[in-house]
C-alpha positions in Angstrom: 84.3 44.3 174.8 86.0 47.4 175.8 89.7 47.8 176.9 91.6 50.8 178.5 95.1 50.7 179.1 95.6 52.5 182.5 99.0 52.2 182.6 101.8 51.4 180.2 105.7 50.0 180.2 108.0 47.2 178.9 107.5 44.6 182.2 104.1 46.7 183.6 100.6 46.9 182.5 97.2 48.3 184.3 94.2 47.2 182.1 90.7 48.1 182.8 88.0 45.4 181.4 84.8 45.6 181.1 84.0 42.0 181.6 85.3 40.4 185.1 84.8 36.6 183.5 87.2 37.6 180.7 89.7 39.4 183.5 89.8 35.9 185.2 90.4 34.4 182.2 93.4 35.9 181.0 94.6 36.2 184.8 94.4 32.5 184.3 96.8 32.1 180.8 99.0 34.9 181.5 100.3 33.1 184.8 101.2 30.0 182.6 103.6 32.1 181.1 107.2 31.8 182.5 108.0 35.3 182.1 105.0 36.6 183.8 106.0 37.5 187.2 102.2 39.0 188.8 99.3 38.4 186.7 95.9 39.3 188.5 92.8 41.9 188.9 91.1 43.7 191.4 87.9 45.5 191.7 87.4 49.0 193.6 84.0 48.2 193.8 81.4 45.9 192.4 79.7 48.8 190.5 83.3 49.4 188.8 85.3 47.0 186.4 88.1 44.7 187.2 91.8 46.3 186.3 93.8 43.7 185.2 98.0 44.1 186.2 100.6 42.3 184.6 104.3 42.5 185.5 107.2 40.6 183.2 110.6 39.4 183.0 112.3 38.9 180.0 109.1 39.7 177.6 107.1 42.9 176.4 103.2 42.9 178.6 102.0 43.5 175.4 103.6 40.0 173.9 102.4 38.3 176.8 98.9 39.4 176.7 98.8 38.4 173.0 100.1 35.5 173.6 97.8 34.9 176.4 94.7 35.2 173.5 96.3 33.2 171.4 96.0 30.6 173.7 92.4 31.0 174.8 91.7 31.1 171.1 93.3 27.5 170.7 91.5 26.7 173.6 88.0 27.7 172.5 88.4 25.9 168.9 88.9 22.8 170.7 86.6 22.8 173.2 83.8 23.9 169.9 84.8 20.7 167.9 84.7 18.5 170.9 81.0 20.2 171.0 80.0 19.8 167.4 81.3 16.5 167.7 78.0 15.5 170.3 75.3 16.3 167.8 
């Protein structure tokens, strides 16, 4: 999957993603975080892809958005051994 970082600070981030289920899906961990203030994504059009924004408090975008992955990694191990469990 393809990233581009639009725009860049401490408490701001534009990301452009190629993927608009993935978009929702961090939009969806980020705003669990405390220190995210604005976590979401638009689209220009539907021939274009989703740019993701994050504003912070307290924390660097980039920690957040790791942090964010982290999560949906944890996440996604679970939900496979609840699935491996069924066979």
């Amino acid at each position: 999957m393809e990233t581009t970082i639009l725009e860049e600070s401490k408490e701001r981030m534009e990301l452009e993603i190629e993927n608009m289920t993935i978009a929702e899906l961090l939009r969806v961990y980020l705003n669990k975080n405390s220190n995210v203030t604005f976590a979401a994504w638009k689209r220009e059009h539907i021939t274009k892809n989703p740019i993701l924004l994050i504003k912070t408090k307290d924390e660097d975008c980039k920690k957040a958005l790791k942090n964010a992955i982290k999560e949906i990694e944890k996440d996604l191990e679970k939900t496979q051994k609840e699935f491996s469990k069924l066979k």
